[in-house]
Structures are given as C-alpha cells and as structure tokens.
N, C-alpha and C positions, 0 to 999 in steps of 0.2 A: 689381847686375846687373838691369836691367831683365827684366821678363816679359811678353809679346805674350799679351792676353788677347782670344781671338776666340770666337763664340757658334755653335754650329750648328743653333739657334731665332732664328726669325725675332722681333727684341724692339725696344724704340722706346727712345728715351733714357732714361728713368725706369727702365724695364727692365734696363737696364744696371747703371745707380746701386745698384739694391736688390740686384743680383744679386752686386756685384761690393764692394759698402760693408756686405753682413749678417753680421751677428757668426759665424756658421758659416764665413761664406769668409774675412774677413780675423784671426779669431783661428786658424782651421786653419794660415793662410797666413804669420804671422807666429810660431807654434810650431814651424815646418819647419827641422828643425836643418841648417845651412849646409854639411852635408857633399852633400845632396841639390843638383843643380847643374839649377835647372830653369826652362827657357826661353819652355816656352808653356803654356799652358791655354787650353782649349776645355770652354766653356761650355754640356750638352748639354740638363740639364733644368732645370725651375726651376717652384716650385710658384704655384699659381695665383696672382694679382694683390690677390685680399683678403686674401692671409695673409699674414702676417711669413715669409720664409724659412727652413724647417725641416729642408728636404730641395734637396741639388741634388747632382747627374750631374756629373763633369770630367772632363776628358782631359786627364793630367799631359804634360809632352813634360819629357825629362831631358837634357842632354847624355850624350854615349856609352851610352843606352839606343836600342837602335832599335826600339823601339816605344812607341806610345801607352800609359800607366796610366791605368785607370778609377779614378776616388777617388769614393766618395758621403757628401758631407758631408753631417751628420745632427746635429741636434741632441740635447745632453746627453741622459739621462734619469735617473729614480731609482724605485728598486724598495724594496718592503716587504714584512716577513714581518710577517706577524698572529700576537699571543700574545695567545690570549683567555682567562683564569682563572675557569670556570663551576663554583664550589664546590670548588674543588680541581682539578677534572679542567680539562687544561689542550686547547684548539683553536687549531684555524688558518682563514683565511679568505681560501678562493684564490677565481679568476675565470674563470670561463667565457667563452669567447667566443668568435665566428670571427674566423680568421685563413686568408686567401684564398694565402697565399705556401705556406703547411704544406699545404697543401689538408684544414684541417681543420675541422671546423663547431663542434664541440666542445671547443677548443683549452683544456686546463686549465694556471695560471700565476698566480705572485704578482702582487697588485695592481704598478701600473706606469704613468709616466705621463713627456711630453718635459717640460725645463724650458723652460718659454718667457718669458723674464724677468724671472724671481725666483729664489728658489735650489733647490738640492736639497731641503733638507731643508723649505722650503716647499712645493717640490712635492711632495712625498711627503704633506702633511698635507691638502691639495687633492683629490688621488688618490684617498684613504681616505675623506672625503668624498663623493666623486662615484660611487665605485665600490663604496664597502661601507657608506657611509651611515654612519660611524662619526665623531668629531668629536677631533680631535685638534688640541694648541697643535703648533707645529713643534720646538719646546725642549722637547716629551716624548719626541722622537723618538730614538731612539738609537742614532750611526752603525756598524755591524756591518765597513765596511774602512775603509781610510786611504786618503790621499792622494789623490787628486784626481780618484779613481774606476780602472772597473774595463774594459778596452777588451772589446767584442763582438763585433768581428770587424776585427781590425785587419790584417788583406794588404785590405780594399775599404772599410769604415768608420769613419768621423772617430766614432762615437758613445761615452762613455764613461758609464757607469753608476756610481751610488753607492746605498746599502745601508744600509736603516734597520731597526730593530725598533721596532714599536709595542703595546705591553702596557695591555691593559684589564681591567679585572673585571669581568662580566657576568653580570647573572641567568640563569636557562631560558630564560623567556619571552622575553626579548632574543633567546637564542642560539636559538631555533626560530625565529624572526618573521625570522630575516636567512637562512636557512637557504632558496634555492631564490629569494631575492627577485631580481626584474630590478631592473637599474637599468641608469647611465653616461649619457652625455651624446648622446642621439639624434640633437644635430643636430651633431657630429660622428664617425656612423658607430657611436656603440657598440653593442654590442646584450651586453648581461652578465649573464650569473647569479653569484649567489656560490652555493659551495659551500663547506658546515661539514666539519671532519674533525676527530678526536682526531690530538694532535701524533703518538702513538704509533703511527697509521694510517698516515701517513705511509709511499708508498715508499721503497724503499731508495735510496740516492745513483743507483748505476746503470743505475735502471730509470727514473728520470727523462728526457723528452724535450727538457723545454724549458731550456736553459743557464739563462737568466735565473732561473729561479724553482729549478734546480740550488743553484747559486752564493749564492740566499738562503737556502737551507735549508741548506749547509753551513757558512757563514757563521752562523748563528743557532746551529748546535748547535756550534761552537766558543766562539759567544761562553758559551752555558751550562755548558760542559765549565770556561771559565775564572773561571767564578760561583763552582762548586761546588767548586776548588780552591782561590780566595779564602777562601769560608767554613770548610774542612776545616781550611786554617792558621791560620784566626781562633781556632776551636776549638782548636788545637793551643795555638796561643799561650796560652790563656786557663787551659790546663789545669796 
C-alpha cells in the first residue's frame, strides 16, 4: 500500500530526505504492524537543520479512522540508577534540573540521556559521564529490564527506554566533592546539579513524580530482592 507523505512546514528537498529517510521515521514506520491500514502522514515538525533528527510531529491518517492521529517520534533513550558503596553505606546519584514541560525548575530524576547513534548501554556510560562525572566502561553496566526497552508514553510516543545499574565504590571525599556539583553539557541546554541520598532515603514508589526515575528505582530493588534470594540459596545449598 503506498502512503501520501505531505509536510505542513514549509521544507526544500534536502528537508524532505532527512525528514522522511531518519532512523526515527523509517524504523517507527517499518515496525507498524500491518493490521494498522494507513494512508497518509503529514509531516508537522522537524528539528532544526544542524541536528540529526530526534524529535518529529505526524499526522497519522488510517483508513476507517475519521480522524487525524498525532504520533511524536522520539528517539530511544537509556536511564541509570546510581549504586554508590561509601564504606558500606550504600547512595544514589540523581539529577537536578529544569524541565520547562513539568513547569518545574527543580525537577529531581535518574541520570538519562537520547541514544543518538551508538547504543543503549553506551549511552548510559556517556550520560554518567556528562552528568555525574563518573567514568564507566559500558560492559559494567548492567541491564535492570529486557527486551528491547520500556515504552514512555505509547497512545502519542515512538520513545522507548532501557535500564541500567551502575555500581561504584567510592570514598567520602569523592562522595562530598559530587554532592551539589553542576555539571552537563551547556551547550546543549543543560543546567544539572547532582544530588547525593542514602538508597534507604529514598521515597517510597508512590510518592515519586517522575515515571522515569519510578521505573529505575523499582527496577533496581527488584533486581536486589533477586541478589539476595540468589545468595540465601547459595547459602542454603552450601549448608
């Protein structure tokens, strides 16, 4: 079945190509399972001309739907829980930051970052970098769900998420010096503080706002729950 792809942004031929050839549209667009019968797309937004396409606006058209669907394809992303081992006592290392959509200036959330041409679990080792100044290989990283991530809002966003744990042993002095520090990447937009906590600070699941950083935290104390069961049976075993 052909599909009538028209723009409703004024774009020149090149515009077109990147718009309509960028791994966001044509892998969204060749995962659409064939029960979907759809005839047109309209091309609404598309991010500026210096960047590789990460973000764009579409107007699905379906047969026997009579109306337009908004789709915002968005590229991948990957999220990290921080497991910091300071003498025993165990921390986490979330991220301050604004986020203009929450209307919040203070927005607290697991580090996080889009893939933009490498992988998850590279981008997560990137992230921790940029964001929390920590240094990690990508094969320390270790994935907390399966399969091929975790959808963020799937009735309007192609975005899916995947979910790492990253475990360090750090002195005091380390864990005060990162405690309050700014960092991220100024020249695009970040403005970060980290913030230190004991895991055991930690609010409870439902008092959490931000899904993202929900989802790694209940994700992290499942994968602990199934440590501690490993080792109980080890023990068992051994006895």
């Amino acid at each position: 079945m052909s599909i009538e792809t028209t723009f409703s942004i004024a774009i020149n031929p090149d515009e077109y190509d990147r718009a309509t050839k960028s791994d966001i549209f044509t892998s969204w667009l060749v995962g659409v399972e064939p029960e979907f019968k759809i005839s047109g797309i309209d091309i609404k937004t598309l991010q500026p001309p210096n960047r590789n396409p990460m973000f764009e606006q579409i107007g699905v058209t379906e047969e026997g739907i009579g109306y337009e669907q908004i789709v915002q394809l968005m590229g991948d992303a990957s999220a990290i829980f921080v497991e910091l081992d300071c003498g025993g006592e165990l921390y986490t290392a979330l991220v301050v930051q604004p986020r203009l959509p929450a209307g919040q200036f203070h927005y607290v959330e697991v580090p996080a970052g889009k893939v933009e041409g490498g992988t998850f679990q590279g981008t997560a080792a990137k992230e921790l970098a940029e964001e929390l100044e920590l240094e990690f290989e990508a094969e320390e990283l270790t994935r907390l769900d399966e399969g091929d991530g975790i959808y963020s809002t799937p009735g309007l966003v192609t975005e899916k998420r995947q979910y790492f744990l990253a475990r360090k042993k750090i002195s005091l002095e380390e864990l005060q010096a990162m405690q309050g520090k700014k960092t991220g990447v100024l020249e695009e937009g970040e403005r970060i503080t980290v913030q230190i906590m004991k895991i055991e600070d930690l609010p409870p699941l439902h008092q959490i706002e931000d899904a993202n950083t929900l989802i790694a935290i209940a994700l992290y104390y499942e994968y602990i729950a199934k440590e501690e069961r490993s080792l109980e049976e080890t023990i068992a075993n051994l006895a």
